[in-house]
Short mmCIF file of the C-alpha atoms (twelve columns), coordinates in Angstrom:
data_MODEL
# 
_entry.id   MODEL 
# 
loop_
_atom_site.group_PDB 
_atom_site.id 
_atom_site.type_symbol 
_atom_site.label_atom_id 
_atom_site.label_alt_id 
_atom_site.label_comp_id 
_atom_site.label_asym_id 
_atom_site.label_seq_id 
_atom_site.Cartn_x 
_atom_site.Cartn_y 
_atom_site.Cartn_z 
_atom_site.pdbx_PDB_model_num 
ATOM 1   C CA . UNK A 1   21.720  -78.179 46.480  1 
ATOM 2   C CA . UNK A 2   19.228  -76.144 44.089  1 
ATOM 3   C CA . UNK A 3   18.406  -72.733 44.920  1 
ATOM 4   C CA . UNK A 4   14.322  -72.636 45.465  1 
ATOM 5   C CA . UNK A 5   12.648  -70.807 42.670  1 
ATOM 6   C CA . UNK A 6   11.610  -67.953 45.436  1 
ATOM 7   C CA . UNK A 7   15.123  -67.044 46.001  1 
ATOM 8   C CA . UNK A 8   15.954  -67.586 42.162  1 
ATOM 9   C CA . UNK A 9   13.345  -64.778 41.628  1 
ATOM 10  C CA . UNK A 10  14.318  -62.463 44.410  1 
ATOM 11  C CA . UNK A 11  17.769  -62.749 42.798  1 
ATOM 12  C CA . UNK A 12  16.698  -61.399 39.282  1 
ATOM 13  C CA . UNK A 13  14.437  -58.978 40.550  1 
ATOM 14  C CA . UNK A 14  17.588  -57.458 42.282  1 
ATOM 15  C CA . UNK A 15  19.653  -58.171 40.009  1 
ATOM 16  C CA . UNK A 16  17.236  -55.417 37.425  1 
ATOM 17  C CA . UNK A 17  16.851  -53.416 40.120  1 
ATOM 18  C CA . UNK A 18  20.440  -52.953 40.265  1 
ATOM 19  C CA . UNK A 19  21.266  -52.532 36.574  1 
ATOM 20  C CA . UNK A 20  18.478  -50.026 35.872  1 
ATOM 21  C CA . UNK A 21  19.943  -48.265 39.222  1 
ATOM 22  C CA . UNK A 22  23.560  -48.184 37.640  1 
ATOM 23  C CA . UNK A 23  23.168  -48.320 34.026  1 
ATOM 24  C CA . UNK A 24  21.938  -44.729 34.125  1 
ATOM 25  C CA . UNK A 25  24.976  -43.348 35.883  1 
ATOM 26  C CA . UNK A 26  27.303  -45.334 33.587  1 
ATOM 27  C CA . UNK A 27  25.579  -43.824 30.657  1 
ATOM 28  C CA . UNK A 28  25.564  -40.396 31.881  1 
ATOM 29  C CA . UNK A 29  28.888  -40.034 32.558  1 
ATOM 30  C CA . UNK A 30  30.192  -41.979 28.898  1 
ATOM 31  C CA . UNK A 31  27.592  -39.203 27.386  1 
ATOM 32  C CA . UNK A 32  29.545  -36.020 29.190  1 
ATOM 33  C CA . UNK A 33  32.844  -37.412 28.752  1 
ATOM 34  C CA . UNK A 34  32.149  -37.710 24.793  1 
ATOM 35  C CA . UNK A 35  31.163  -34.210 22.483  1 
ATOM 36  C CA . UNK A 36  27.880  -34.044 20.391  1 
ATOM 37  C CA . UNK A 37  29.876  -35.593 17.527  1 
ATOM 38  C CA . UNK A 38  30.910  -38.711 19.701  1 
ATOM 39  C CA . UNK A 39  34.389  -37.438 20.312  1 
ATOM 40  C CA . UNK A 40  35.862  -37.585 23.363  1 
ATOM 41  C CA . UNK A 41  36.051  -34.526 25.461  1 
ATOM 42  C CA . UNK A 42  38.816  -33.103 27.856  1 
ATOM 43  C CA . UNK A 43  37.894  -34.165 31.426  1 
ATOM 44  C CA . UNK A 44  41.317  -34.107 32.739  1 
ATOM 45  C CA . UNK A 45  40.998  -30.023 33.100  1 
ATOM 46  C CA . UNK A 46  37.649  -29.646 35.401  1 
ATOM 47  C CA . UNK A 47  38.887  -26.144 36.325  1 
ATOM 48  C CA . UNK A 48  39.250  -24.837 32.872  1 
ATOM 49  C CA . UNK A 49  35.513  -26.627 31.950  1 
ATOM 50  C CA . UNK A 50  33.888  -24.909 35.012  1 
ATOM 51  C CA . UNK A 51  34.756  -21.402 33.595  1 
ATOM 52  C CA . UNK A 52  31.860  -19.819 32.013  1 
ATOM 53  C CA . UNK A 53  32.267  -19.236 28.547  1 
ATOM 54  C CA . UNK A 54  31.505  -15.737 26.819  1 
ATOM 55  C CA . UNK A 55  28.567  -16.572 24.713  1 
ATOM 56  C CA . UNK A 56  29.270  -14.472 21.738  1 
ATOM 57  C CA . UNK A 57  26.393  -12.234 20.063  1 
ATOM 58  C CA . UNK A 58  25.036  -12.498 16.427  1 
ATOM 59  C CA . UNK A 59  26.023  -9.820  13.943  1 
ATOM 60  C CA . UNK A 60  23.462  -7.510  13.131  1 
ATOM 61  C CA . UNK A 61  23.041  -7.565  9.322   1 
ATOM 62  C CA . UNK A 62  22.247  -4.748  7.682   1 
ATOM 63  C CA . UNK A 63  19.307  -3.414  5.427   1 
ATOM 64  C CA . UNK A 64  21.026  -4.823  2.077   1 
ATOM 65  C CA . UNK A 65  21.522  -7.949  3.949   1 
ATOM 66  C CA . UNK A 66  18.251  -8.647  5.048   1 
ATOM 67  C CA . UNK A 67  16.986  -7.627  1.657   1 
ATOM 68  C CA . UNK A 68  19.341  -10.559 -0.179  1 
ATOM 69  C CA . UNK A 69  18.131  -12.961 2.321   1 
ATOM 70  C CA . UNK A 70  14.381  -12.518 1.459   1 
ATOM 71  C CA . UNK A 71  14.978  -14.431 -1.498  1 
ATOM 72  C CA . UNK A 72  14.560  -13.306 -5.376  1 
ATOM 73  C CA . UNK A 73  11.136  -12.429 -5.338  1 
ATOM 74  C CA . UNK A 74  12.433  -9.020  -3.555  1 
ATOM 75  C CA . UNK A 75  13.147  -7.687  -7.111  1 
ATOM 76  C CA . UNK A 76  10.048  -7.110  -8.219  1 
ATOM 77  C CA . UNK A 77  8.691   -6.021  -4.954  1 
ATOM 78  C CA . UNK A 78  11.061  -3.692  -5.079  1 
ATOM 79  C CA . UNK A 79  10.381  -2.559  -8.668  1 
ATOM 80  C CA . UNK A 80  6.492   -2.632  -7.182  1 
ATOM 81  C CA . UNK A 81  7.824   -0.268  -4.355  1 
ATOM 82  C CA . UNK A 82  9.866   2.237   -7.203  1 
ATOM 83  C CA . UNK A 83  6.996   2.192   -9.597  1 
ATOM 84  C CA . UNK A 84  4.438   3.374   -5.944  1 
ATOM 85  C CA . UNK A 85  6.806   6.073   -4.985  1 
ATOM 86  C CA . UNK A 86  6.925   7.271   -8.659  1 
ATOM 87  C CA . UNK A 87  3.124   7.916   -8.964  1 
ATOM 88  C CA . UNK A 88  2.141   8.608   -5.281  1 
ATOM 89  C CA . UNK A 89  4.607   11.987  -6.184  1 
ATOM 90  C CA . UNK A 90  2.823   12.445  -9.380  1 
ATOM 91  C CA . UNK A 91  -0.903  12.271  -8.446  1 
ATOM 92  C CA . UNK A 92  -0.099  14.439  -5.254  1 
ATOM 93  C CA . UNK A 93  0.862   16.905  -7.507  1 
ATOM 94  C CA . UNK A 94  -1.524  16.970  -9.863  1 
ATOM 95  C CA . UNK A 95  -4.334  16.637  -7.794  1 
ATOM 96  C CA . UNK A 96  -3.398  19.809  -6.046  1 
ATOM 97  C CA . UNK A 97  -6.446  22.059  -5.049  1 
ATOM 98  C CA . UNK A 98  -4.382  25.118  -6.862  1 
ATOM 99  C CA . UNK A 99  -4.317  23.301  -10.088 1 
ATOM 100 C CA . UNK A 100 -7.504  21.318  -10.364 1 
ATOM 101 C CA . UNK A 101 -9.414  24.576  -9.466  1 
ATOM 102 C CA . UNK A 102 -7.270  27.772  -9.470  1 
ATOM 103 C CA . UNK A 103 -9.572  30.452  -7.253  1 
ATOM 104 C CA . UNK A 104 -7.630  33.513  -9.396  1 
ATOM 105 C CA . UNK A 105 -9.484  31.782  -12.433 1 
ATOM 106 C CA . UNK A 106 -12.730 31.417  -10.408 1 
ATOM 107 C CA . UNK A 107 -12.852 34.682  -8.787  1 
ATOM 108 C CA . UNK A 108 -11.762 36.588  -12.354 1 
ATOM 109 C CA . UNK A 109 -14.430 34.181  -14.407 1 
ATOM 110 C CA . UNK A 110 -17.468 34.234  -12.704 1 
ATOM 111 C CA . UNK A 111 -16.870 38.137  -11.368 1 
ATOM 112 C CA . UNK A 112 -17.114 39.312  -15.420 1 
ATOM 113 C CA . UNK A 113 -19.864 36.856  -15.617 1 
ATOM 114 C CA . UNK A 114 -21.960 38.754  -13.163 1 
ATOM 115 C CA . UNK A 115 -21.202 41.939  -14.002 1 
ATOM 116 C CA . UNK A 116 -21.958 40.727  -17.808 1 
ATOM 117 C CA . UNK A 117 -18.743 41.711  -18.846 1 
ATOM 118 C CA . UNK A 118 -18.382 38.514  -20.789 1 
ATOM 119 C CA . UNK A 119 -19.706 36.706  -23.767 1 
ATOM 120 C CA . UNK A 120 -19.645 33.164  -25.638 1 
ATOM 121 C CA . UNK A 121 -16.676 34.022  -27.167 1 
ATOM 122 C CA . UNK A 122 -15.020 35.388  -24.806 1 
ATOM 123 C CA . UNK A 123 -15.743 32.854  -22.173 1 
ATOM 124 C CA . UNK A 124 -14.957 30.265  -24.329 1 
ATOM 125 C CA . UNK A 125 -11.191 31.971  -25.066 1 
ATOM 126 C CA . UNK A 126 -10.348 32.579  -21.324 1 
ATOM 127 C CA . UNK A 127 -11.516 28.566  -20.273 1 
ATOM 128 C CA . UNK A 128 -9.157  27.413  -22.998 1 
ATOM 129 C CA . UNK A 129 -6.206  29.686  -22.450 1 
ATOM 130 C CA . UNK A 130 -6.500  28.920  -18.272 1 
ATOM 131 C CA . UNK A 131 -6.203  25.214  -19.317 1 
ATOM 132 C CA . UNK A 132 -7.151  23.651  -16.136 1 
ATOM 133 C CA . UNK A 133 -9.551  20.893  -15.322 1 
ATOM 134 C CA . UNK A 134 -12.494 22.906  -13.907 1 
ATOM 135 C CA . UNK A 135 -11.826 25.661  -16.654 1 
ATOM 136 C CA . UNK A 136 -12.190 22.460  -19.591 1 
ATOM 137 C CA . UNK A 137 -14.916 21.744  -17.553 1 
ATOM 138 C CA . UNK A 138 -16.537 25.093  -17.799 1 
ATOM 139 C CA . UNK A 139 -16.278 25.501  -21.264 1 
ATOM 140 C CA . UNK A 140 -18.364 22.091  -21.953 1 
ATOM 141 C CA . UNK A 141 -20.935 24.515  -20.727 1 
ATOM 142 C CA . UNK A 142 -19.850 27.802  -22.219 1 
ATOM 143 C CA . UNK A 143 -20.399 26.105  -25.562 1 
ATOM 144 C CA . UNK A 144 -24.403 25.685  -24.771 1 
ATOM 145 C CA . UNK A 145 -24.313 29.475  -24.046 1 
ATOM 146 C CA . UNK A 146 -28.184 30.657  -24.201 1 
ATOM 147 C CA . UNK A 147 -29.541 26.796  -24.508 1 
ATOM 148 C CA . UNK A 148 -31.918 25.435  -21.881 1 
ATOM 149 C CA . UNK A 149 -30.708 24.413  -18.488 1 
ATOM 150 C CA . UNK A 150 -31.170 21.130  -19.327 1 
ATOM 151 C CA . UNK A 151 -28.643 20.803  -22.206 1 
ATOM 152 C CA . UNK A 152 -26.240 22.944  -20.164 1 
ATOM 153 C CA . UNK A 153 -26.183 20.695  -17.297 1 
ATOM 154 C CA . UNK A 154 -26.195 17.716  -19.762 1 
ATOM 155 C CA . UNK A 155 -22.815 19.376  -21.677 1 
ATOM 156 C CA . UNK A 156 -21.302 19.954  -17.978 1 
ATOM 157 C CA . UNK A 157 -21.585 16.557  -17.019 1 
ATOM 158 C CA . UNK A 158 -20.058 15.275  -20.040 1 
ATOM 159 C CA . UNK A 159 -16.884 17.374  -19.455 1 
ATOM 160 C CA . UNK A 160 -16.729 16.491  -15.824 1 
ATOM 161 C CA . UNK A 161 -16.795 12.802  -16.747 1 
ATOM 162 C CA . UNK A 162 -13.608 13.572  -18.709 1 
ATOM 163 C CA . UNK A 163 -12.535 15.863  -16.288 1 
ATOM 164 C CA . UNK A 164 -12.825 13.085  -13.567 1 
ATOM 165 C CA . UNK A 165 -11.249 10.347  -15.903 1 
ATOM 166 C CA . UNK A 166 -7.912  11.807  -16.432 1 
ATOM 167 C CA . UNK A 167 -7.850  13.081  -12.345 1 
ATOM 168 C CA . UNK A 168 -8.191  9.352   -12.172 1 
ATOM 169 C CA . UNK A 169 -5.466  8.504   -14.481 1 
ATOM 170 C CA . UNK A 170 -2.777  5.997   -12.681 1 
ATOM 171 C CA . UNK A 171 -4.352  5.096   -9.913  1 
ATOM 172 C CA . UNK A 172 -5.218  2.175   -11.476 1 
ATOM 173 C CA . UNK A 173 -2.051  0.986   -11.157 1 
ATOM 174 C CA . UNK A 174 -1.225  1.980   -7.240  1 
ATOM 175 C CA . UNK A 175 -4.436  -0.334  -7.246  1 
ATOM 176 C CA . UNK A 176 -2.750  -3.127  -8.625  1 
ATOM 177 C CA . UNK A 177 0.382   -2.639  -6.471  1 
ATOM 178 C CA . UNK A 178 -1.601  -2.865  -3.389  1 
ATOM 179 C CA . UNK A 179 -3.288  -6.309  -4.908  1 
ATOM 180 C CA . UNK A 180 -0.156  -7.879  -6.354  1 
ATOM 181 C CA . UNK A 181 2.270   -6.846  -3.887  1 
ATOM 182 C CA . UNK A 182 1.034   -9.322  -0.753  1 
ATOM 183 C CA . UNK A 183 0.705   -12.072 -3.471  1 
ATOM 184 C CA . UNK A 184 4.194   -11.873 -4.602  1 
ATOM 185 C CA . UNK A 185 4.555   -11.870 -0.394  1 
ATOM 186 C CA . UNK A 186 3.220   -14.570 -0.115  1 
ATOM 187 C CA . UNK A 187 4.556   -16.664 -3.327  1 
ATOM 188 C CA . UNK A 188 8.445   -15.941 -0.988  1 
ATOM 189 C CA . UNK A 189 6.796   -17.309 1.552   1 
ATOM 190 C CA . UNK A 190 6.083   -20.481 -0.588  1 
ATOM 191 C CA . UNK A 191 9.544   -20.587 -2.062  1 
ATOM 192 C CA . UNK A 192 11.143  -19.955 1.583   1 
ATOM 193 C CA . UNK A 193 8.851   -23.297 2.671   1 
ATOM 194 C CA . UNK A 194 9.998   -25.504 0.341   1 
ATOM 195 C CA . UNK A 195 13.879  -24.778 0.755   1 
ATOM 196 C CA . UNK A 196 13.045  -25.331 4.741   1 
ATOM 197 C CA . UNK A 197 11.705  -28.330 4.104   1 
ATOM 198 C CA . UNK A 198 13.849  -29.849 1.383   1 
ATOM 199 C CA . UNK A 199 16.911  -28.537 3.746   1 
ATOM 200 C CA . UNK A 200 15.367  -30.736 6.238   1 
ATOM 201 C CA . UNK A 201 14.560  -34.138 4.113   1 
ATOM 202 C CA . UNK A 202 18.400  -33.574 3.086   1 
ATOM 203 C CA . UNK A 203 21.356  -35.172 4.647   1 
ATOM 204 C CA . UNK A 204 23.077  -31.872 4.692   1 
ATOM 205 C CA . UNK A 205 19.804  -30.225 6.947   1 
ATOM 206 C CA . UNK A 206 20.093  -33.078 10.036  1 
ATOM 207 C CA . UNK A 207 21.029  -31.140 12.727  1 
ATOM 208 C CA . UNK A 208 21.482  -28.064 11.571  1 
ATOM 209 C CA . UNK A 209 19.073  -25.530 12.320  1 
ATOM 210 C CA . UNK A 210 20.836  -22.892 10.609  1 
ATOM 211 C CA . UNK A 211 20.122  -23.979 7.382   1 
ATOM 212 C CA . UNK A 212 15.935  -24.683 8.624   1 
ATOM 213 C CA . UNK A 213 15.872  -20.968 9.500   1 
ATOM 214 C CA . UNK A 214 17.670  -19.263 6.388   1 
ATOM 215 C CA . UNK A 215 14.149  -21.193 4.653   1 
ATOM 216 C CA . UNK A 216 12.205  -19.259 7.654   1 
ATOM 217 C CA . UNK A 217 13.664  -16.810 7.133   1 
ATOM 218 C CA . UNK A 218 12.995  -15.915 3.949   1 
ATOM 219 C CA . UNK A 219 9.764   -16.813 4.025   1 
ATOM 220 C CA . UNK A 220 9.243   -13.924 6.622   1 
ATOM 221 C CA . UNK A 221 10.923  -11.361 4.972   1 
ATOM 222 C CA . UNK A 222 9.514   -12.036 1.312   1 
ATOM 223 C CA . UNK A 223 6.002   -11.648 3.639   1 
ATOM 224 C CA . UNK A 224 7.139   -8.875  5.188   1 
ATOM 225 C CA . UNK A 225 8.300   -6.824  2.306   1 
ATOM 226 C CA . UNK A 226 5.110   -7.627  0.289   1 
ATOM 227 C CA . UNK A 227 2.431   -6.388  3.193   1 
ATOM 228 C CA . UNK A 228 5.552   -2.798  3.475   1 
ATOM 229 C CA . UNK A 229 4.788   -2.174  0.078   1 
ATOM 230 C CA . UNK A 230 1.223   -2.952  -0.230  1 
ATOM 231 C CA . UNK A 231 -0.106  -1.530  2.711   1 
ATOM 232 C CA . UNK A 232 1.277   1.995   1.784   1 
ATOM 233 C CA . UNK A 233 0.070   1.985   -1.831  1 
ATOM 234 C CA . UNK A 234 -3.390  0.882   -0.947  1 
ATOM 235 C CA . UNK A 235 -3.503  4.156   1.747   1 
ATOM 236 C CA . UNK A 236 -2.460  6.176   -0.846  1 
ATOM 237 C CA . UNK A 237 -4.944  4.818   -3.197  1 
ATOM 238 C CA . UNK A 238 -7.761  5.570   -1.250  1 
ATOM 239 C CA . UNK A 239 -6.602  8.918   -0.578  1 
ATOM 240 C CA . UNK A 240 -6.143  10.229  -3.672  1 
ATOM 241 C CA . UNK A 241 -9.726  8.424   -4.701  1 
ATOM 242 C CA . UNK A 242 -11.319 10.596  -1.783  1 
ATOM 243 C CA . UNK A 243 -9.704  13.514  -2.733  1 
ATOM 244 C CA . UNK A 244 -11.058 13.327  -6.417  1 
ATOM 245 C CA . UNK A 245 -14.304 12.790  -5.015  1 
ATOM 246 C CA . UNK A 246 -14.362 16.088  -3.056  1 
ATOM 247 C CA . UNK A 247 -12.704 17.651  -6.039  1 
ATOM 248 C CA . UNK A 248 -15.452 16.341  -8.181  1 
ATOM 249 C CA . UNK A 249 -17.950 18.092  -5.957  1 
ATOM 250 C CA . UNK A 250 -16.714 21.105  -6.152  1 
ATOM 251 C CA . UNK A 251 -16.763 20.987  -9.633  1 
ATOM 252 C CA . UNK A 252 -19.980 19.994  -9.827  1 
ATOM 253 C CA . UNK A 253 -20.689 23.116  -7.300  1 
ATOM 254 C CA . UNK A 254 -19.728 25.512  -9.275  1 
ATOM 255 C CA . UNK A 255 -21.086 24.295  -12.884 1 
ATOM 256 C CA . UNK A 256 -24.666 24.564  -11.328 1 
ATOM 257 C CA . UNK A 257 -23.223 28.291  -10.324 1 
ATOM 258 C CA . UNK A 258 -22.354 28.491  -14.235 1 
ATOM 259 C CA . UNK A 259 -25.905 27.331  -15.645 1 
ATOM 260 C CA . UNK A 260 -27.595 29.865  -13.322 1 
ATOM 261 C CA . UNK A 261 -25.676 32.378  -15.277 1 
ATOM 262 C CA . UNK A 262 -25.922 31.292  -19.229 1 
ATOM 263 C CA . UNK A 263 -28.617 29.348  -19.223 1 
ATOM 264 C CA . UNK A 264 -31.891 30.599  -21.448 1 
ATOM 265 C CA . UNK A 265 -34.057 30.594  -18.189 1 
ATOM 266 C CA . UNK A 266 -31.245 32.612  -16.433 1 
ATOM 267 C CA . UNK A 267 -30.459 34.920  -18.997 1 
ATOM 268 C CA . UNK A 268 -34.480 35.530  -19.854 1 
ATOM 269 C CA . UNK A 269 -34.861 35.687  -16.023 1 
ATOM 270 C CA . UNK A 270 -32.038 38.541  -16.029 1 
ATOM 271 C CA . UNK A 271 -34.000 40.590  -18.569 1 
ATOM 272 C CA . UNK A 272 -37.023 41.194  -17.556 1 
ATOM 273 C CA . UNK A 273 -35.642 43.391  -14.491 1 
ATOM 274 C CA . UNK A 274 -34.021 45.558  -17.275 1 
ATOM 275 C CA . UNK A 275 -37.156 45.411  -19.705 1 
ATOM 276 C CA . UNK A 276 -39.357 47.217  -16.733 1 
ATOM 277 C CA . UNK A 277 -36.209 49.488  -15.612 1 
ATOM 278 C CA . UNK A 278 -36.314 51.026  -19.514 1 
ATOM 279 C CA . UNK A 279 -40.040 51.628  -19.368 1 
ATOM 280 C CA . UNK A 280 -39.680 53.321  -16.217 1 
ATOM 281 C CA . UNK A 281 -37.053 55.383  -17.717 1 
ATOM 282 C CA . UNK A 282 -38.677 56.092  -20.876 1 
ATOM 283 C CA . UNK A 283 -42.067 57.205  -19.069 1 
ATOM 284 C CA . UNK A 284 -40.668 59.453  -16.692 1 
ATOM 285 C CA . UNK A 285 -38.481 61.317  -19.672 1 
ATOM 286 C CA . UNK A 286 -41.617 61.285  -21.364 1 
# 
């Protein structure tokens, strides 16, 4: 006697209904009773398996680690960070207020200068044996002695362009530090890229995510290091640039203080006082 095809359908549809109720458990279990590899595991010991295990914690690497892990683009960042350090120490101390414009030589210099104690000559010797830059600076305009103001000022900006130039000498290259350093970041961070990825197109990378983060890793760090070295250099780049700037003006200060003192207008200026002092004199002896 034929089943009718109602009953032939209930019968499949619970037949499915059973297999996708059991099929899951079956596979469940096979999956804990095998490792991630496929091998089988130890479920005859449930008491041992329901310990917890002590998770272990990474090593911390050290500096000279992390520094071999960013890759080889760290050696010239790191020449980039020497060659910073080198001539940050060098401009801070020759940019030094003491040195650029020593007040002894100021005070001494301009105090014979008033009390007219000094001539061409003379002024000309104690710029050059002082040496400094405001004292080379000086004697630009110690050369124009008794010329108009104009050429004075003209022969004091010429020596403070020099003057200027060699306060500005190296920072040319902090400069190019700060510009090549995040480039040279960021070219790690490239190089760090493609090992991630070619780890992962590789047989060797499938399932290992160790070998995807060394990439990461030193893509980061090679970053990292770049922006450390940069980001100091440019700081000091624009400090030192300020700090010529304000030296510059007080430069430029006390030139005008210099052509008010040896320039023909000046000196004419300062002898007509003495002109109407020696009539005086000479009419009341008389």
């Amino acid at each position: 006697m034929r089943a009718s095809p109602s009953r032939l359908y209930f019968r499949l549809a619970a037949l499915v209904v059973f297999a996708s109720l059991v099929l899951p458990v079956v596979l469940s279990r096979s999956s804990v009773a095998q490792g991630p590899d496929g091998q089988p595991t130890d479920t005859q010991t449930p008491i041992e398996s329901a310990t917890p295990q002590t998770v272990q914690a990474p090593a911390k690497k050290s500096l000279l680690a992390i520094v071999k892990s960013g890759g080889v683009l760290m050696i010239p960042l790191g020449c980039c960070s020497f060659i910073a350090m080198v001539f940050c120490f060098e401009r801070a101390i020759a940019l030094r207020t003491g040195r650029v414009i020593p007040k002894p030589f100021i005070k001494r210099f301009f105090h014979l200068l008033e009390e007219e104690e000094l001539d061409r000559d003379r002024a000309l010797t104690l710029c050059e044996q002082n040496g400094s830059p405001v004292a080379l600076v000086l004697a630009h305009g110690v050369r124009k002695w008794g010329r108009p103001a104009v050429e004075v000022e003209q022969a004091l900006m010429d020596g403070g362009e020099r003057a200027v130039s060699n306060l500005r000498r190296y920072l040319r290259v902090l400069n190019a530090i700060a510009t090549i350093s995040p480039l040279l970041g960021l070219q790690g961070t490239v190089f760090g890229m493609i090992r991630a990825f070619n780890d992962i197109a590789g047989s060797a990378g499938m399932g290992r995510p160790e070998l995807l983060a060394g990439g990461i890793g030193e893509a980061l760090i090679s970053t990292a290091a770049g922006l450390t070295v940069a980001i100091p250099s440019l700081v000091a780049y624009l400090y030192f640039l300020g700090r010529i700037d304000r030296l510059t003006i007080d430069m430029d200060v006390l030139g005008q203080e210099l052509v008010e003192e040896i320039s023909a207008e000046a000196i004419a200026e300062n002898a007509k006082p003495r002109t109407v002092r020696v009539r005086k004199d000479a009419a009341a002896a008389a």
